[in-house]
N, C-alpha and C positions, 0 to 999 in steps of 0.2 A: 696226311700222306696216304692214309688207309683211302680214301677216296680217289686218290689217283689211281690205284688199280681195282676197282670197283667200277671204273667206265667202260662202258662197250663202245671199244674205237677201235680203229685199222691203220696200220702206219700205209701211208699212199705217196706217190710222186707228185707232189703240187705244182704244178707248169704253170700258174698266174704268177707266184711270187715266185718261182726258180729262175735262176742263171741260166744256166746252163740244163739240167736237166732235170729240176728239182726235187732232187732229192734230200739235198739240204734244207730245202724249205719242208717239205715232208716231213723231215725228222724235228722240226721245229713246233710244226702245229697236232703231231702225236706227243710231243715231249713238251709244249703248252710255254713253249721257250722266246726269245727273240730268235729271227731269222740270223741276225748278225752274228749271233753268239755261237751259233751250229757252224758257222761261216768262217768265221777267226780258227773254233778248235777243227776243220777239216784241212785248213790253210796250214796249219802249226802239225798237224798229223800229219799230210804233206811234205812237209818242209824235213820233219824228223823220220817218220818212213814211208819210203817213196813210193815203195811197188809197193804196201802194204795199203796205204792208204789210194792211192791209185784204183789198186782193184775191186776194193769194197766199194767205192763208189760205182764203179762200172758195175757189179755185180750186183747192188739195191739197184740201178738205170735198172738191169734189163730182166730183177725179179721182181722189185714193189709194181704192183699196178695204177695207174693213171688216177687221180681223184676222181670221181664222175661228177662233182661239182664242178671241177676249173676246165670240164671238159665244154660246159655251156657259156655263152657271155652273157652279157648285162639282162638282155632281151629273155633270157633265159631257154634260149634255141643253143642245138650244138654249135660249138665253134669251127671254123673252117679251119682249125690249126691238127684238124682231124682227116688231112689227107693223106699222113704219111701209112704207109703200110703195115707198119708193126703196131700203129694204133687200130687201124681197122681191121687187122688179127686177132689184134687183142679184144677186140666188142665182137667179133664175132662169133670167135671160139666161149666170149661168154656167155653169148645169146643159145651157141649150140647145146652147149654144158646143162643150161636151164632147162630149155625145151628137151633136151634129151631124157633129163632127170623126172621131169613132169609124163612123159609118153611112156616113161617105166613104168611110175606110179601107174596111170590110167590103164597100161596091159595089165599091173596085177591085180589092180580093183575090177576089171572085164574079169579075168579069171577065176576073182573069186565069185563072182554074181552070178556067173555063167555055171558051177561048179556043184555037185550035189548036195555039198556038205551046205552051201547057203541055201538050197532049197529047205535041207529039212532043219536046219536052223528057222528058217521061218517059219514051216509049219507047226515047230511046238511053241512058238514065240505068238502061232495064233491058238494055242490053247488055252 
């Protein structure tokens, strides 16, 4: 069991094996389960509370993010199931997030090269 929380893994939306929006399958392949079995107790959570179980589903749809494996098919090209909008929001705003993060780094590595104190860093580092 102590191995089970020692893996670096991300709970994600899996849209190959989902129904509907998968996030039951999601919870299945973080939780290393059957598909069916996340599927019966969200049915039965359902069935016993209604708006509760309701909303947590809607509310893992529209926080877990997409797997970026089930995003590609066979070919291992993206798939065209990636024209809806809130997907290509969501890659994008990833993409921004990244590059954004990396052009921070690079102004403050410019700054510090550019800076006096790296100057004479380096000239006692050539003593």
């Amino acid at each position: 069991m102590s191995e089970f929380f020692r893996k670096n893994r991300k709970l994600y939306r899996n849209r190959q094996k989902g129904v509907i929006g998968g996030v039951c399958a999601g919870l299945a392949d973080y939780f290393e389960v059957d598909v069916k079995l996340v599927r019966i107790c969200a049915i039965v959570c359902l069935i016993f509370t209604l708006q509760v179980a309701f909303i947590a589903y809607w509310v893992g749809y529209f926080v877990l993010d997409v797997d970026p494996n089930s995003l590609k098919n066979k070919s291992g090209k993206l798939d065209a199931r990636l024209h809806s909008t809130h997907e290509r929001n969501a890659v994008y705003n990833g993409i921004h997030d990244r590059f954004s993060k990396v052009e921070e780094r690079l102004r403050r590595l410019e700054a510090y090269v550019t800076s006096p104190s790296f100057k004479l860093s380096d000239e006692i580092n050539k003593l």
